[in-house]
N, C-alpha and C positions, 0 to 999 in steps of 0.2 A: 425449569431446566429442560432441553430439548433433550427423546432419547438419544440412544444411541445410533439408534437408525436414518433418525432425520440430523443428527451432526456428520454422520459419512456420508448422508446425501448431499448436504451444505460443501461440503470436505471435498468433495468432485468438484463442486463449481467451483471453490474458493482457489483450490489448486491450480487452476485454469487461469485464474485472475490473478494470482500473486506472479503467474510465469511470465503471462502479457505485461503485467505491471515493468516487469527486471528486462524483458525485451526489448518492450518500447523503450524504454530509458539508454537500452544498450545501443538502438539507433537513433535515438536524440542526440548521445555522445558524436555518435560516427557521419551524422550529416553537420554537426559543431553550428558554429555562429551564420557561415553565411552557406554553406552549401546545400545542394538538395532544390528538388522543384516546391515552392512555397506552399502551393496548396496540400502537398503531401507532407512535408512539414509543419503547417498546420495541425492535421487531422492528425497527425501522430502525439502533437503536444496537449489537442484537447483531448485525447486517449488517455493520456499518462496522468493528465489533472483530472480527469473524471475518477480514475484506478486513485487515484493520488487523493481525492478526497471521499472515496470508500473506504479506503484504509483507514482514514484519520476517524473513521466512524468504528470501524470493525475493531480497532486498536484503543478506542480513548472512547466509549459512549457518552452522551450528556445525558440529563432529566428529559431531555426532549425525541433521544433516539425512539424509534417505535421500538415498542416490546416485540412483535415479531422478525426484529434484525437479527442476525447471525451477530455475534461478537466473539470477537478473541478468546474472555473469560468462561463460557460455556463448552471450551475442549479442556477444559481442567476441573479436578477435580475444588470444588468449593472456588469461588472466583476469586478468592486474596491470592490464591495461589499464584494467578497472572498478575494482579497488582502488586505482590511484591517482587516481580521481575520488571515492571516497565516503568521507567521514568511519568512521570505529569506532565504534563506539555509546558514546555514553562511563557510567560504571559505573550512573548515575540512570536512562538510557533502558534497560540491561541490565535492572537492576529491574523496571523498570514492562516490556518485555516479557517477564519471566517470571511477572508478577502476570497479566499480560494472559493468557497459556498457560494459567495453572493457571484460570483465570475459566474460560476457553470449553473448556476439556477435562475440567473434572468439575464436579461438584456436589461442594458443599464445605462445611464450617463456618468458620467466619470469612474469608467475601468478602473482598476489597480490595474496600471500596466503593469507590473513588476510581475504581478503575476502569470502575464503571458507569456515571458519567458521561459524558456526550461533554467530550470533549476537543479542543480548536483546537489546545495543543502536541503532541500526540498525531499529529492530523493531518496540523499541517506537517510533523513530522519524516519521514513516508509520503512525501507529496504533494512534496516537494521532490526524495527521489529518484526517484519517479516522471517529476518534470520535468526532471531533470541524466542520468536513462538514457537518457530517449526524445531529447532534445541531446546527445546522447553518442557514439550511435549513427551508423553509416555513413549516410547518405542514402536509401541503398538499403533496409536494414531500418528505418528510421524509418516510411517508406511502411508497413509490416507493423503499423503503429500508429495507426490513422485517427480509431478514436474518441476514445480517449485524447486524443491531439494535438488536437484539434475543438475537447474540453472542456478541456484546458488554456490555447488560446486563448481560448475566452468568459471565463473566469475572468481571464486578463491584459486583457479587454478591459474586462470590468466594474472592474478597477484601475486602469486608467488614466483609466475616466469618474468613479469618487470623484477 
């Protein structure tokens, strides 16, 4: 278990990547199906599936994560603590994150297109545990998460004015 010192160092950068994560996704929304110049479109989509499959690592480790990864369970005290708030992936999102892995970690012959799309359920299933960690958390480390937190409010605020 890392101290404390290197989880609020981790805790800076991860803050930084859960905001970019809820950003991009917020301008994936807003350039929709056909708008926007492609290539900026692109680079935003492989942004959010890059962010999109840290998370799946940060949130769900396997046998295979490296031991020196940051994980979700390491801001909690004893790690059942976070396993008994998070779902298992169940076998569909297994799937699609390891389509997602083999997409952004080689060049390949027969893409998962599917995965080059942006995805809203792709997303939420991120964005959710992103919002159920950062509620999850002591008080005390929640503060270690400011932008995050910031942009998960605009987001519950702009739901509540729909």
């Amino acid at each position: 278990m890392p101290s404390r010192k290197v989880l609020r160092r981790a805790a800076r950068y991860l803050d930084r990547e859960m905001a970019m994560l809820l950003e991009t996704a917020d301008r994936l929304r807003r350039l929709g199906a056909g708008g926007g110049e492609p290539v900026v479109k692109r680079a935003l989509l492989e942004s959010w599936a890059s962010q999109l499959n840290r998370f799946f690592e940060f949130f769900h480790p396997t046998k295979d994560t490296d031991p020196a990864s940051v994980v979700a369970a390491h801001f909690f005290r004893g790690t059942s603590a976070w396993h008994r708030r998070v779902r298992a992936l169940t076998a569909r999102q297994r799937r699609r994150r390891r389509a997602l892995d083999a997409m952004l970690g080689h060049w390949r012959y027969g893409h998962h297109t599917r995965v080059r799309a942006w995805s809203e359920t792709d997303h939420q299933l991120i964005a959710k545990r992103v919002r159920l960690f950062i509620n999850a958390l002591p008080a005390r480390r929640r503060r270690w998460f400011p932008e995050a937190a910031k942009k998960l409010m605009n987001q519950m605020d702009l739901l509540d004015l729909l």
